[in-house]
PDB file with SEQRES, HELIX, SHEET and CRYST1 records, atoms N, CA, C and O in Angstrom:
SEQRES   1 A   71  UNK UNK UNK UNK UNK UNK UNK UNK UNK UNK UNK UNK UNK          
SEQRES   2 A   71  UNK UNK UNK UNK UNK UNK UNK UNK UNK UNK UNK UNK UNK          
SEQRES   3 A   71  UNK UNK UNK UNK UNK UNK UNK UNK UNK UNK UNK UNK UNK          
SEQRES   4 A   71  UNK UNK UNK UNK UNK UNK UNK UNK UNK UNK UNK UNK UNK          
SEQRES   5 A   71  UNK UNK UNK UNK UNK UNK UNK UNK UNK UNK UNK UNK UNK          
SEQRES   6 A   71  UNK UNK UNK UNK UNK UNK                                      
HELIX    1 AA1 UNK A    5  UNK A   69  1                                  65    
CRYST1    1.000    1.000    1.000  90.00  90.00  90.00 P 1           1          
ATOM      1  N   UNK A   1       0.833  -1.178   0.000  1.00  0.00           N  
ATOM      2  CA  UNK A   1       0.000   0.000   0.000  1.00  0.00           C  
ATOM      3  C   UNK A   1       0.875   1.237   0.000  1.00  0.00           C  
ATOM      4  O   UNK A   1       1.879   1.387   0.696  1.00  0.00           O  
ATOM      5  N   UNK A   2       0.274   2.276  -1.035  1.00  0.00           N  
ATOM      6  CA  UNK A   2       1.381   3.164  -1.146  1.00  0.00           C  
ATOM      7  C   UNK A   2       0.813   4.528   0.358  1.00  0.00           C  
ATOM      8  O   UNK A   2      -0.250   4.530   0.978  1.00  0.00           O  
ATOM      9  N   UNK A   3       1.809   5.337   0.477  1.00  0.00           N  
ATOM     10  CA  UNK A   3       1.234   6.158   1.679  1.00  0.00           C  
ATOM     11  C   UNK A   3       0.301   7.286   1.055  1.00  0.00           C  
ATOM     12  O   UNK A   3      -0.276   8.100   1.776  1.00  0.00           O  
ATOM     13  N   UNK A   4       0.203   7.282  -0.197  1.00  0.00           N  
ATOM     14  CA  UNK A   4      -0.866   8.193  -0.503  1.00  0.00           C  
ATOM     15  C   UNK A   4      -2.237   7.655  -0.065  1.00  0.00           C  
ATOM     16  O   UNK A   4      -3.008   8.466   0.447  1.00  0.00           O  
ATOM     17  N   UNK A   5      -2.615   6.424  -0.204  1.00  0.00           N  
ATOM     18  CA  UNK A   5      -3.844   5.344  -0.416  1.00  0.00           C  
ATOM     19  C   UNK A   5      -4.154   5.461   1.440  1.00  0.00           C  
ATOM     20  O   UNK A   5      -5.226   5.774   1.957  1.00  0.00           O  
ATOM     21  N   UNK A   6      -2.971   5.134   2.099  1.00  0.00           N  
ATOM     22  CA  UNK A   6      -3.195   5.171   3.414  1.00  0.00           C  
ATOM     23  C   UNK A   6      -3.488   6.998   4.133  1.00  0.00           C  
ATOM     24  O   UNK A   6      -3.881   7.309   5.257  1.00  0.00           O  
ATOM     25  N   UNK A   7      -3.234   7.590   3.353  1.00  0.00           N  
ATOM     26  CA  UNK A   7      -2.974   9.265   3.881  1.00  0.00           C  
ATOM     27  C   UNK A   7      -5.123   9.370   3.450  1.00  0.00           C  
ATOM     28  O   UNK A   7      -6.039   9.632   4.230  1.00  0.00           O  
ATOM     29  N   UNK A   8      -5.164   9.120   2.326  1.00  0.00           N  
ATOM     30  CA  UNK A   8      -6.516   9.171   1.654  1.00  0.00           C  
ATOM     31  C   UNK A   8      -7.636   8.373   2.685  1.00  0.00           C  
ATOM     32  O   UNK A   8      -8.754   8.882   2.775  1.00  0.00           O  
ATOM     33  N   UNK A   9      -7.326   7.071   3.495  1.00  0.00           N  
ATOM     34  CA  UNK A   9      -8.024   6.191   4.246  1.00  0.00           C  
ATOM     35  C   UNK A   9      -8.115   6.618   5.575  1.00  0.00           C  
ATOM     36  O   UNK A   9      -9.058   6.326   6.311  1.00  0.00           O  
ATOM     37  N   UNK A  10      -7.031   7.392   5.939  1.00  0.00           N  
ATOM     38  CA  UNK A  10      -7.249   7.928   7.172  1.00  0.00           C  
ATOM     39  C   UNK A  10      -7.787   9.277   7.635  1.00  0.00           C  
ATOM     40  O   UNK A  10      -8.006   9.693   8.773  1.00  0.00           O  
ATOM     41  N   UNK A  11      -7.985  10.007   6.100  1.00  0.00           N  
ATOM     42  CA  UNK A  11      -8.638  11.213   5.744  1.00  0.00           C  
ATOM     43  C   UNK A  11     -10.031  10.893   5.822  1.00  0.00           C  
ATOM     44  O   UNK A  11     -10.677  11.515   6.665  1.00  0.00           O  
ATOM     45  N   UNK A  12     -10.708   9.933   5.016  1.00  0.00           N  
ATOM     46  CA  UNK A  12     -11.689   9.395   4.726  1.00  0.00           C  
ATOM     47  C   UNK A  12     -12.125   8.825   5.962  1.00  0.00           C  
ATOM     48  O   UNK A  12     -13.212   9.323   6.253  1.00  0.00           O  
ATOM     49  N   UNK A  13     -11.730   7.960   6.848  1.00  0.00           N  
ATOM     50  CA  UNK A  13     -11.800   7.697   8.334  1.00  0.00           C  
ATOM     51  C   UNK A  13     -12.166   8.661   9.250  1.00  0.00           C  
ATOM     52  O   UNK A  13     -13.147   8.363   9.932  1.00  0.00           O  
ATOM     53  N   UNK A  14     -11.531   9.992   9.508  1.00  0.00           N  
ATOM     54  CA  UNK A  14     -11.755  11.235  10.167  1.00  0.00           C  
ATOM     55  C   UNK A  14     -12.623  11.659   9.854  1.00  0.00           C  
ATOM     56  O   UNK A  14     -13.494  11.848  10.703  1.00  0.00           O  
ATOM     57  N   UNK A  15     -12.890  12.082   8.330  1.00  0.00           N  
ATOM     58  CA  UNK A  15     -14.356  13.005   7.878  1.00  0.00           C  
ATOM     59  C   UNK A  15     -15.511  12.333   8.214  1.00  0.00           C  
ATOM     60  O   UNK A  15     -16.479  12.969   8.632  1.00  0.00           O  
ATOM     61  N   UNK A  16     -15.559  10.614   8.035  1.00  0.00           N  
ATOM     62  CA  UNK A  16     -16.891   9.736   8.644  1.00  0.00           C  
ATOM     63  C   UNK A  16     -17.242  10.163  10.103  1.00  0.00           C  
ATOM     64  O   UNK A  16     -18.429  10.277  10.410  1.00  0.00           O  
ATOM     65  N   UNK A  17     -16.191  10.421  11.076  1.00  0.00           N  
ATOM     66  CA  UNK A  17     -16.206   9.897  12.405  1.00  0.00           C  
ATOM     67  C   UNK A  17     -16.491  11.413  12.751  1.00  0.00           C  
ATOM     68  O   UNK A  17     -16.889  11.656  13.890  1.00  0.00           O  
ATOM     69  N   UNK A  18     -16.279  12.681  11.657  1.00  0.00           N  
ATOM     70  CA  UNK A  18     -16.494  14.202  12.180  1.00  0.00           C  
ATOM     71  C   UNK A  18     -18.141  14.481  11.736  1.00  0.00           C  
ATOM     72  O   UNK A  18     -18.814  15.323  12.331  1.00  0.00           O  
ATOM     73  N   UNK A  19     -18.701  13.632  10.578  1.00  0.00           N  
ATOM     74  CA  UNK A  19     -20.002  14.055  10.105  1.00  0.00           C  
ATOM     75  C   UNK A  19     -20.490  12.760  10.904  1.00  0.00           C  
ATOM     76  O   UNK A  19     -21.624  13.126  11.213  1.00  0.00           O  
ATOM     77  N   UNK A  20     -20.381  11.796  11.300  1.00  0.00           N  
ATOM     78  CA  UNK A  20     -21.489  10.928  12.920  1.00  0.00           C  
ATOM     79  C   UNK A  20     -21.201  11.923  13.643  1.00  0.00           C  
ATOM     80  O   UNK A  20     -22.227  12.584  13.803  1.00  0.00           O  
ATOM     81  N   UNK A  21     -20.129  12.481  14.287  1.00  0.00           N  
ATOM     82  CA  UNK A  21     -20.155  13.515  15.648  1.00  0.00           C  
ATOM     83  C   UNK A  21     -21.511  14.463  15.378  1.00  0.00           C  
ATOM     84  O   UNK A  21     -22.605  14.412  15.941  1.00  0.00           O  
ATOM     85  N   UNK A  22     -20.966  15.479  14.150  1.00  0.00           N  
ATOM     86  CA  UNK A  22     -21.706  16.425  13.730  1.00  0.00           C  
ATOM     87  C   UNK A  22     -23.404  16.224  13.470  1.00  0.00           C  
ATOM     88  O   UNK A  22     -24.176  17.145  13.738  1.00  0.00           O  
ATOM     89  N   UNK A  23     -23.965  14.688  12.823  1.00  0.00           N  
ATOM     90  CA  UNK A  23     -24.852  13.911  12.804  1.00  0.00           C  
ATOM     91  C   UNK A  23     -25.930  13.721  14.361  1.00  0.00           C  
ATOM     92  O   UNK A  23     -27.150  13.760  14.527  1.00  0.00           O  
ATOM     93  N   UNK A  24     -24.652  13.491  15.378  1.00  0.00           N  
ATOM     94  CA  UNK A  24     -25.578  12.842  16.206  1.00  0.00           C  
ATOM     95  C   UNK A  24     -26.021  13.956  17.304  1.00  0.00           C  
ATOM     96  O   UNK A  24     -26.941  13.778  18.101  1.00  0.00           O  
ATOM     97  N   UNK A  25     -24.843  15.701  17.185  1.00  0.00           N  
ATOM     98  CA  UNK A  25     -24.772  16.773  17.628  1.00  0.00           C  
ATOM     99  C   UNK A  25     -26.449  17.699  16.800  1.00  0.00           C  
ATOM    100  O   UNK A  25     -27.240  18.318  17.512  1.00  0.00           O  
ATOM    101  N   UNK A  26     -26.585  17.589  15.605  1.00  0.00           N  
ATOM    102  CA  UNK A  26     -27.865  18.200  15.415  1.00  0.00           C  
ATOM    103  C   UNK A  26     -29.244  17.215  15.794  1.00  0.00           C  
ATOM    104  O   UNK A  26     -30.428  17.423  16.058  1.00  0.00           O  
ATOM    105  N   UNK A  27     -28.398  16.094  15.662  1.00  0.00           N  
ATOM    106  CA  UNK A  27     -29.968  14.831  16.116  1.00  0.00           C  
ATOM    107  C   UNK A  27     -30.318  15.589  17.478  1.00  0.00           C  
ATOM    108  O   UNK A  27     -31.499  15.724  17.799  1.00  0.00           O  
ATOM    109  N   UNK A  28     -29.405  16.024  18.183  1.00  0.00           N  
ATOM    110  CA  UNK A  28     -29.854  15.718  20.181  1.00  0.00           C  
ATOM    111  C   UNK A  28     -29.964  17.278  20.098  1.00  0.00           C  
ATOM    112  O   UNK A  28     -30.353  17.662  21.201  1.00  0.00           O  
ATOM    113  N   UNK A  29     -29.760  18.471  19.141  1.00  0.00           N  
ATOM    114  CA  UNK A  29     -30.423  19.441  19.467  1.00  0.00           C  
ATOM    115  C   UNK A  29     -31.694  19.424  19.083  1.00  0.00           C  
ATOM    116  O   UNK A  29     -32.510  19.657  19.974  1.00  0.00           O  
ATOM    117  N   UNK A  30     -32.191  19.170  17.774  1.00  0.00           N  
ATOM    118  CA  UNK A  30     -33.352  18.667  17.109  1.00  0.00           C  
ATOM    119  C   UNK A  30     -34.465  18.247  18.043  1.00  0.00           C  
ATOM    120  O   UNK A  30     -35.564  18.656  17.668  1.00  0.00           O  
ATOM    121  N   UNK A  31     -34.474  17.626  19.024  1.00  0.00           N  
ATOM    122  CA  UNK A  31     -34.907  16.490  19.782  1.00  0.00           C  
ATOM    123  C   UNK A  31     -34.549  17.132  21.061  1.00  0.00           C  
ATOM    124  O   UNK A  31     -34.673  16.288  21.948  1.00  0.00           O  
ATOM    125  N   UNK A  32     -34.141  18.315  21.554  1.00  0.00           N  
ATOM    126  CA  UNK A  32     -34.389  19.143  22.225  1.00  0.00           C  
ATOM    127  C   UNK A  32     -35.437  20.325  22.170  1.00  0.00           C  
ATOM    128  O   UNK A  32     -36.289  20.708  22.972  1.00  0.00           O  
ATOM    129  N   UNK A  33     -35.003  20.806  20.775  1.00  0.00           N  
ATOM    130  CA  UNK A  33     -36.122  21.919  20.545  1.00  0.00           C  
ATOM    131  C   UNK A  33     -37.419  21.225  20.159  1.00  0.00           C  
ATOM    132  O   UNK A  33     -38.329  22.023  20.381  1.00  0.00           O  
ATOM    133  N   UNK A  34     -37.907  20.050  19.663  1.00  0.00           N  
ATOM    134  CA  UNK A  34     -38.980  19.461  19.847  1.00  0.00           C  
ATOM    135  C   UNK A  34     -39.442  18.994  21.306  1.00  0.00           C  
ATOM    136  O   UNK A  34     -40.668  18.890  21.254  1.00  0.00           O  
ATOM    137  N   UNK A  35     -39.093  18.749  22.271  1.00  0.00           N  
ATOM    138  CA  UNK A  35     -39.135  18.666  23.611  1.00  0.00           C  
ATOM    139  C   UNK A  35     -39.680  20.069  24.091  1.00  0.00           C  
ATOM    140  O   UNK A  35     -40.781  20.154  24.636  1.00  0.00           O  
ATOM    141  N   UNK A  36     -38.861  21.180  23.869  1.00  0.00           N  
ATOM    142  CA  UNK A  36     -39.570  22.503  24.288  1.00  0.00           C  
ATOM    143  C   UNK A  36     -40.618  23.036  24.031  1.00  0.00           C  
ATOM    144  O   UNK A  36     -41.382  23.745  24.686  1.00  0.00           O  
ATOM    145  N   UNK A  37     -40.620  22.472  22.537  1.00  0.00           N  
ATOM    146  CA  UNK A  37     -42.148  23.159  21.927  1.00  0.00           C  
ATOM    147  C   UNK A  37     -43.203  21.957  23.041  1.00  0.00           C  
ATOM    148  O   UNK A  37     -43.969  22.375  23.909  1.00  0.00           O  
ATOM    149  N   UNK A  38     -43.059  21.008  22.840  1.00  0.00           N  
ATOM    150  CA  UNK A  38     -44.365  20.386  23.406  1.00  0.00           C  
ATOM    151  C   UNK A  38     -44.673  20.756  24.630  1.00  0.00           C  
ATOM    152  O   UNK A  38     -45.735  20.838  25.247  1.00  0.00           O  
ATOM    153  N   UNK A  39     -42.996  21.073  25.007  1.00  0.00           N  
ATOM    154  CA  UNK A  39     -43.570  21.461  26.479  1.00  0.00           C  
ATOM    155  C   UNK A  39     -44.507  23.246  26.654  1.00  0.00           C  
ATOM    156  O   UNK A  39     -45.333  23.565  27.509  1.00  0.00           O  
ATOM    157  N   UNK A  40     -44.173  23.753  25.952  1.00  0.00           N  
ATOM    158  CA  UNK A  40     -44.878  25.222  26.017  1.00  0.00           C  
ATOM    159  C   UNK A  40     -45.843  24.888  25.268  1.00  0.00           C  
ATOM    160  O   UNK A  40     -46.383  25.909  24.842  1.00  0.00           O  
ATOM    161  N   UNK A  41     -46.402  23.822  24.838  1.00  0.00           N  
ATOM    162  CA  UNK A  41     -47.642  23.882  24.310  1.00  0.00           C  
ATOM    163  C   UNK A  41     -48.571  23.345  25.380  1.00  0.00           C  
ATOM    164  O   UNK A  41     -49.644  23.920  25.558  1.00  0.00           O  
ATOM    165  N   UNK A  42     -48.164  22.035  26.278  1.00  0.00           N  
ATOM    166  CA  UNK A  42     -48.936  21.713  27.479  1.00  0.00           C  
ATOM    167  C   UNK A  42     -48.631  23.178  28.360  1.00  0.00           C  
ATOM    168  O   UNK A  42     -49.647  23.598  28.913  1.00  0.00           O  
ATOM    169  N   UNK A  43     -47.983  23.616  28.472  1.00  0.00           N  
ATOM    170  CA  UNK A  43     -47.739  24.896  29.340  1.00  0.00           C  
ATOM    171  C   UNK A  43     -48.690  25.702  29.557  1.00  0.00           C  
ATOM    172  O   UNK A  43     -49.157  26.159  30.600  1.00  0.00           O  
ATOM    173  N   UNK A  44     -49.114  25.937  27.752  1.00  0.00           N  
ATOM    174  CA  UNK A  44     -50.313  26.876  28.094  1.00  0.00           C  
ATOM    175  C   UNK A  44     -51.669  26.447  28.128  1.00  0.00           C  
ATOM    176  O   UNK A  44     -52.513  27.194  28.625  1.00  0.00           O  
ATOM    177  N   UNK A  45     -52.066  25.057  27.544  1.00  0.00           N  
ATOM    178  CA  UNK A  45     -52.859  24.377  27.812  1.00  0.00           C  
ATOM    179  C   UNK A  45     -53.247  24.109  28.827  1.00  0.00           C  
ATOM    180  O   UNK A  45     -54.448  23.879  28.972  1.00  0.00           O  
ATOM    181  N   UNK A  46     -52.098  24.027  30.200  1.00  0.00           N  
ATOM    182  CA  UNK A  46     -52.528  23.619  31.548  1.00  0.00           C  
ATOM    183  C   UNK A  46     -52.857  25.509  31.770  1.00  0.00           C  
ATOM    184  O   UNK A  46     -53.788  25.808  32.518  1.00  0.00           O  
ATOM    185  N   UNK A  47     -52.252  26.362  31.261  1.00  0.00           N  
ATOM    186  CA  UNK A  47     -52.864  27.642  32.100  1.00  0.00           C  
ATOM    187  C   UNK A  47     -54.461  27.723  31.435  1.00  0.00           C  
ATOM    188  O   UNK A  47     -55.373  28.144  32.146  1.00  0.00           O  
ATOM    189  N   UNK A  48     -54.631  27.436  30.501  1.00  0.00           N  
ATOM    190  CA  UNK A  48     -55.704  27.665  29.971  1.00  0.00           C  
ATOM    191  C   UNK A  48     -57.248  26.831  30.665  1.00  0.00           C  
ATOM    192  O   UNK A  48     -58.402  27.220  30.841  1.00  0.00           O  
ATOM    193  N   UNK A  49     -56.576  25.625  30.895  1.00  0.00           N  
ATOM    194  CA  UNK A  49     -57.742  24.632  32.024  1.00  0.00           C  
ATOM    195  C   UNK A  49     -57.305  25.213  33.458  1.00  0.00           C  
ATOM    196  O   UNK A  49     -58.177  24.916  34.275  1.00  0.00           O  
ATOM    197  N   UNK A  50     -56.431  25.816  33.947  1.00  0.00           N  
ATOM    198  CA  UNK A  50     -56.491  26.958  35.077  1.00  0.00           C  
ATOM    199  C   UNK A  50     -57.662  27.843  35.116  1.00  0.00           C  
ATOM    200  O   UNK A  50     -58.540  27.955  35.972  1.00  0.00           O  
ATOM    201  N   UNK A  51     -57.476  28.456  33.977  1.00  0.00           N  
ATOM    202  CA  UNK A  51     -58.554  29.712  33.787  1.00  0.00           C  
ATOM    203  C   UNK A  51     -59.826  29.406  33.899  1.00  0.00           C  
ATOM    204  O   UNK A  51     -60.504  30.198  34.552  1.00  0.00           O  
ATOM    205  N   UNK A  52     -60.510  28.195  33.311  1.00  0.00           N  
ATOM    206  CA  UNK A  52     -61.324  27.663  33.148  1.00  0.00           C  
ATOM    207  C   UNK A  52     -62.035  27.381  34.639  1.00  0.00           C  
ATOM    208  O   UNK A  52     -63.197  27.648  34.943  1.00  0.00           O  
ATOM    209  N   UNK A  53     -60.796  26.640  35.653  1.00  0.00           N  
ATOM    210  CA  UNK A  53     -61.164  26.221  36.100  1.00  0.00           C  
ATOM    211  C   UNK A  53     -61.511  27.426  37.290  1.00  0.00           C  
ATOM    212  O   UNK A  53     -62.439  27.543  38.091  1.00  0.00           O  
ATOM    213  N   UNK A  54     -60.489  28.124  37.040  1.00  0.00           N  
ATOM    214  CA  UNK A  54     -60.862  30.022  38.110  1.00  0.00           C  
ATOM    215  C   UNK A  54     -62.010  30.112  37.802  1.00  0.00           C  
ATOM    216  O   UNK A  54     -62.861  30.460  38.621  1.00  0.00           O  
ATOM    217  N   UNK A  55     -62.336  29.771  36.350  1.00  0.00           N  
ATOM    218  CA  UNK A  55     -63.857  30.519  36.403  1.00  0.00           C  
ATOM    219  C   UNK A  55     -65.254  29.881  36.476  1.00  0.00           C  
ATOM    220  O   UNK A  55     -66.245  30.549  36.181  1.00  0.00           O  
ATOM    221  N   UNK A  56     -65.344  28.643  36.851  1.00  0.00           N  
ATOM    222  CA  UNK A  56     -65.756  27.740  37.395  1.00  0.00           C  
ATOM    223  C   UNK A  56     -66.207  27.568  38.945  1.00  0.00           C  
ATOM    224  O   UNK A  56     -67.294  27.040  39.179  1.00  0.00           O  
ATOM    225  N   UNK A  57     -65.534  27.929  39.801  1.00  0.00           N  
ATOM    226  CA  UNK A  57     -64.758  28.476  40.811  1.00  0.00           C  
ATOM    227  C   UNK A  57     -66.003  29.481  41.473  1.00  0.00           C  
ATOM    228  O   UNK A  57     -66.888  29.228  42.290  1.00  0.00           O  
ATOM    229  N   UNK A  58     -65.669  30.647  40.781  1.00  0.00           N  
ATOM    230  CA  UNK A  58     -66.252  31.943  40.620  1.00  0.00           C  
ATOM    231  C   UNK A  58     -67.795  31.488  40.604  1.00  0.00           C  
ATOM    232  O   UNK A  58     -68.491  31.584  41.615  1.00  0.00           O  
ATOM    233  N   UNK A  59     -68.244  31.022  39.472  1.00  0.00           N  
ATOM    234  CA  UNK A  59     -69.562  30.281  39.414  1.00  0.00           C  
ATOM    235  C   UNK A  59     -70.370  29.813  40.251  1.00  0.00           C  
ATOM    236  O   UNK A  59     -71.475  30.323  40.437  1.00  0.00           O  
ATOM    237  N   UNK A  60     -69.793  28.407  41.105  1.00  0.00           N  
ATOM    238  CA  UNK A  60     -69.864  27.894  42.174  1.00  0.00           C  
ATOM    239  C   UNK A  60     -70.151  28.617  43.372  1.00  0.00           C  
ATOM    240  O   UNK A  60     -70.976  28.371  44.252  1.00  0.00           O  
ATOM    241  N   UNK A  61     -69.136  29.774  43.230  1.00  0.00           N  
ATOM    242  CA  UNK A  61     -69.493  30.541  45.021  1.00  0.00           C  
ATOM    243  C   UNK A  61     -70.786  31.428  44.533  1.00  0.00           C  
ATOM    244  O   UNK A  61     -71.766  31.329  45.271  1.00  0.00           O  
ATOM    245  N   UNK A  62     -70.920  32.289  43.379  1.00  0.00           N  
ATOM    246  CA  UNK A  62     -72.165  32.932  42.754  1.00  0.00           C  
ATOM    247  C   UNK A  62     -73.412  32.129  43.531  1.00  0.00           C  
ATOM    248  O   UNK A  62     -74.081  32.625  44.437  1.00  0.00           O  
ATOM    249  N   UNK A  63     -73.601  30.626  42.919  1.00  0.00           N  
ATOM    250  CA  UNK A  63     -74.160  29.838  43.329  1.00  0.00           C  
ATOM    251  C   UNK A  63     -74.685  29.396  44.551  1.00  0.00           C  
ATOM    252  O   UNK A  63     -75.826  29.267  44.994  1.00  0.00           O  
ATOM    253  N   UNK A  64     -73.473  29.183  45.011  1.00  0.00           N  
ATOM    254  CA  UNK A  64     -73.798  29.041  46.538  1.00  0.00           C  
ATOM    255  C   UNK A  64     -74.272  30.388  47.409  1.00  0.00           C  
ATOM    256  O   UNK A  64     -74.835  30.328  48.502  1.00  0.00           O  
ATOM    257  N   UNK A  65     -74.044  31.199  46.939  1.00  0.00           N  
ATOM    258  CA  UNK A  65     -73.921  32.366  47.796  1.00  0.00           C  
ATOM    259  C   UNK A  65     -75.718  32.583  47.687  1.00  0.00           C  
ATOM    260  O   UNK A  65     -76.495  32.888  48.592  1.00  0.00           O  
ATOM    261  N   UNK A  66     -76.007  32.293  46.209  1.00  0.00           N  
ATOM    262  CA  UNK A  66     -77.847  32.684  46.050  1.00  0.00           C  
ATOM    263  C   UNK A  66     -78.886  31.669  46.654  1.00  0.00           C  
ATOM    264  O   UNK A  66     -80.028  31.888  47.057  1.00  0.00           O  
ATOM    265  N   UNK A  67     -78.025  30.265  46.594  1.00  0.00           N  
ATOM    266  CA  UNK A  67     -78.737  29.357  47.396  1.00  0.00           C  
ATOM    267  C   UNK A  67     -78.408  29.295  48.950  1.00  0.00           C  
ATOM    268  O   UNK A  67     -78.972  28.316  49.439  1.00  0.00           O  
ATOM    269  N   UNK A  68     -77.559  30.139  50.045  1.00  0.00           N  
ATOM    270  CA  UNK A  68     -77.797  30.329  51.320  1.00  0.00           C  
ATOM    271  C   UNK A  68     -78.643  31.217  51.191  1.00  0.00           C  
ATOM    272  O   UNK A  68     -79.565  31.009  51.980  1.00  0.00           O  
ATOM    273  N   UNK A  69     -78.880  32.605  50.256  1.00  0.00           N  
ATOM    274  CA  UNK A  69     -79.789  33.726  50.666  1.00  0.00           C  
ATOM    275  C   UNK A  69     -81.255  32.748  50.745  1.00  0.00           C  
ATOM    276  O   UNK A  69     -81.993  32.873  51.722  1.00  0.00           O  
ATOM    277  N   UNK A  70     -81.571  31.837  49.698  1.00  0.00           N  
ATOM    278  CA  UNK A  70     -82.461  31.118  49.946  1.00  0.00           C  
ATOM    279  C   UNK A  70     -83.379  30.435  51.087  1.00  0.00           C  
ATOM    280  O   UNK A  70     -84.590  30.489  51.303  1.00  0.00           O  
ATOM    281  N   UNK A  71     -82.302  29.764  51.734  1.00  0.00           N  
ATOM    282  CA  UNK A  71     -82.683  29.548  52.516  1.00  0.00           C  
ATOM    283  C   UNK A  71     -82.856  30.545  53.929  1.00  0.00           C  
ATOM    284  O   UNK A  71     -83.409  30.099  54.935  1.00  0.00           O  
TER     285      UNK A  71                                                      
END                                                                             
């Protein structure tokens, strides 16, 4: 084997092993920023069944409050 063939194989060796690094470096950001979005999407979903449920809440004492005058 001449040392060009081996200079070329170990070039070719490095660039594989720098684009898996680089490969598996945008996979696990990728798969981070999809993690965030879902999470700020339950985020506001849970504030939103909050609100709901504040105003629910609100309702209830309305309620109660016209059925003690009742009695």
């Amino acid at each position: 084997m001449s040392s060009y063939t081996m200079s070329m194989g170990i070039i070719w060796t490095a660039g594989m092993l720098v684009l898996a690094v680089a490969g598996m470096f945008l996979w696990h950001r990728r798969e981070n920023v999809r993690a965030k979005a879902v999470f700020s999407g339950e985020h506001k979903q849970l504030a939103a069944v909050s609100a709901q449920l504040a105003d629910l809440q609100a309702r209830v004492a309305k309620i109660e409050k016209v059925l003690a005058s009742v009695d």
